[in-house]
C-alpha positions, -999 to +999 in steps of 0.1 A: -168+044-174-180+068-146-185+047-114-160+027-088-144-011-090-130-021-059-105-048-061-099-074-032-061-088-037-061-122-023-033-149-010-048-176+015-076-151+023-102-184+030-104-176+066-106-140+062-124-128+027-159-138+040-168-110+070-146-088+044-172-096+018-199-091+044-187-056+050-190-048+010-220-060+007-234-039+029-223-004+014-247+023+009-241+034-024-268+063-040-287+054-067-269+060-102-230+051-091-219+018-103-199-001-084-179-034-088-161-061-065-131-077-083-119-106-063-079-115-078-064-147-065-031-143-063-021-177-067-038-192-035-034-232-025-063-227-004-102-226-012-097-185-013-124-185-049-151-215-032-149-186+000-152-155-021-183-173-048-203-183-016-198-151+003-210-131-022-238-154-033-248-150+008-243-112+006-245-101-026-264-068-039-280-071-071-268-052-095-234-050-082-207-067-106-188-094-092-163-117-106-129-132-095-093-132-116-065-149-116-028-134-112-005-165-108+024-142-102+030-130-071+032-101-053+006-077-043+016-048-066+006-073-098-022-085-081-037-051-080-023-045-114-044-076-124-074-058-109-069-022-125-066-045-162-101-061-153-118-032-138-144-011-159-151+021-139-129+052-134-122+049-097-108+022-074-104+012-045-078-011-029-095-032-002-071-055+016-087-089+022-080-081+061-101-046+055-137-038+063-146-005+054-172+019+061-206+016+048-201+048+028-169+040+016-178+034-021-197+068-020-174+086-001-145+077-025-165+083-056-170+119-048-134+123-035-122+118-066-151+137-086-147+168-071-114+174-083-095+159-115-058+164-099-061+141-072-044+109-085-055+092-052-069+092-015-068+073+016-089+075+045-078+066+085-075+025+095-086+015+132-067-021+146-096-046+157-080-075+171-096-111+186-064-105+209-051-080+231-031-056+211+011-058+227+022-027+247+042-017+212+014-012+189+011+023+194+046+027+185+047+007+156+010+012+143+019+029+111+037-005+098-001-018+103-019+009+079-038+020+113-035+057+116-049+085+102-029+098+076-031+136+084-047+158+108-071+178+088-091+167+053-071+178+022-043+177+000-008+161+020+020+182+022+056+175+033+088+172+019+077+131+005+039+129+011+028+090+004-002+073+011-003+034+027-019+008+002-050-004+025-081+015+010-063+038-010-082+049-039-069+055-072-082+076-102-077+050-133-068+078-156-035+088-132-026+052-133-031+051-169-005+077-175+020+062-154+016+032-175+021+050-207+052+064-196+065+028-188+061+031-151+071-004-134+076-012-096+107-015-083+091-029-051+063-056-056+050-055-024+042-085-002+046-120-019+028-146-008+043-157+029+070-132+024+068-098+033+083-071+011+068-036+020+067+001+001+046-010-029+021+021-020+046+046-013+062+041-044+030+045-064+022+078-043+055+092-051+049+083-091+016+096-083+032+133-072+057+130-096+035+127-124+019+158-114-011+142-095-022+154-058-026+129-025-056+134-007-068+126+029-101+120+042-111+109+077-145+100+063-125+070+045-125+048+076-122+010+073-111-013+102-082-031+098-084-070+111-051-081+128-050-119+140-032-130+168-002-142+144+003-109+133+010-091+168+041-114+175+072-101+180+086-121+151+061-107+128+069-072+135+103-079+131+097-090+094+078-066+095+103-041+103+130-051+082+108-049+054+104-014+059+136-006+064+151-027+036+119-006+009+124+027+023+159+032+009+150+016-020+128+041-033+154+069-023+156+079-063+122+086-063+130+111-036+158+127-054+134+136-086+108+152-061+129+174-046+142+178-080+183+169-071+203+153-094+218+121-092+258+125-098+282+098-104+293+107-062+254+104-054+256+062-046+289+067-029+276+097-004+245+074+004+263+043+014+284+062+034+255+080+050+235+049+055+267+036+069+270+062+096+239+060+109+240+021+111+273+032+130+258+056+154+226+030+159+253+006+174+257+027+205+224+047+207+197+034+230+165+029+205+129+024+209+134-004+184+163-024+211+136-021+239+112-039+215+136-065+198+168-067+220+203-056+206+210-074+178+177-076+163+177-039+164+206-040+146+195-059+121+167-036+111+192-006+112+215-024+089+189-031+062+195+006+048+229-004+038+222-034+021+198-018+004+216+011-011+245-018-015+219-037-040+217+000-062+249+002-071+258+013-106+218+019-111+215+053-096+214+068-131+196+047-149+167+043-126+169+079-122+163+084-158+138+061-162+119+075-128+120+112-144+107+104-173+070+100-152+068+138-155+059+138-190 
């Protein structure tokens, strides 16, 4: 069906859903686009639904569709997979429950994705907005918060691996509904509950591209990105960071089929060596991540490469395989 369902993934989100929610409510959508809000608990042990039920019963728009899921297993990517299952209309949004975007979000995104069928999906530019002063590192590290603009003119993204972050992207259902049918599955599920896991939206943009879809950015998708106090600590950006690092070289097959190389039984073996050098070399090379974190934290986050390629071995071909097979 012609119209847009956003979908709200939620763990804990009690003490942030509500002003989120608030935000939503108050989108200026034109008359004949339909629109949902899909709220999908992601196995909360807070009051996330009592939050999300009186919110939108405070803020609600009538003739808006509203309901809320369950997805007991965790993770964001199945969350949102939850969401996409429930949703009825033909675009979608991803709305973090930490996001509050633009009053002509809903409408900006719906003719994104109207105005031309190859775009698989878009994302707009986040702005931090913090109760707190934001640390003398943000700037550095702001892409690991989704709070950057993605390119610097409107358009399709080029580069050697284009990839779009999660918070606010929007998704044509149909793109996603051909990765499906040609058994895509994460390898990376994204955060999980207290624990951080990262790349979840980059490996869906690469499926995206490699399924023959386009990425799209628009600085008229802007959305402001909450960031509490306890997530501008030092130790938070150091999960953070890991995170990153470990994801990033996880999804190094997906790389391999865009730039259309093959993957040789020497391919795993060249990598870890690689990864191995550079963990080397970031032993004695000053860093802006040592300033930040001290030596051996630093050294930490340059080691998780190597345990990552470590944890693909004897899999390079087989997920290569499976990962090709999305160009059908």
């Amino acid at each position: 069906m012609t119209g847009v369902s956003l979908i709200v993934c939620c763990y804990n989100s009690a003490s942030r859903l509500g002003i989120t929610l608030e935000h939503l409510s108050k989108q200026v959508v034109p008359e004949g686009i339909q629109w949902e809000v899909i709220i999908v608990d992601n196995g909360s042990n807070d009051n996330t639904k009592e939050v999300a039920r009186i919110a939108w019963t405070k803020f609600g728009r009538i003739g808006v569709g509203f309901k809320i899921v369950d997805q007991p297993i965790q993770g964001l990517s199945f969350a949102r997979k939850k969401g996409i299952e429930e949703s009825l209309y033909d675009v979608l949004i991803f709305c973090d429950d930490d996001n509050w975007l633009s009053s002509d979000y809903v409408s900006r995104a719906f003719h994104t994705l109207s105005a031309d069928s190859t775009i698989g999906a878009a994302g707009g530019a986040g702005e931090p907005f913090s109760d707190s002063k934001l640390p003398s590192w943000f700037a550095h590290y702001k892409y690991a918060y989704a709070c950057f603009e993605q390119a610097q003119t409107e358009g399709v993204l080029n580069g050697r691996y284009p990839r779009l972050y999660g918070a606010g992207m929007v998704v044509r259902k149909a793109a996603l509904e051909k990765l499906y049918k040609n058994n895509f599955s994460n390898i990376l599920s994204d955060r999980s509950g207290q624990r951080l896991s990262s790349g979840g939206d980059t490996e869906l943009s690469y499926a995206l591209l490699i399924s023959g879809f386009k990425l799209w950015y628009s600085p008229h998708l802007k959305f402001m990105h909450y960031l509490p106090k306890s997530r501008l600590t030092n130790a938070y950006l150091f999960r953070l960071m890991m995170s990153l690092a470990y994801s990033n070289m996880s999804l190094v097959i997906y790389q391999y089929v865009l730039s259309g190389m093959r993957v040789t039984s020497l391919t795993w073996t060249k990598d870890f060596f690689l990864r191995l050098y550079s963990f080397i070399m970031d032993l004695i090379k000053p860093s802006v991540n040592k300033s930040t974190f001290g030596f051996f934290r630093a050294i930490q986050i340059s080691f998780m490469p190597v345990l990552a390629v470590t944890s693909l071995v004897g899999q390079y071909r087989k997920m290569f395989k499976k990962i090709s097979e999305l160009k059908k």
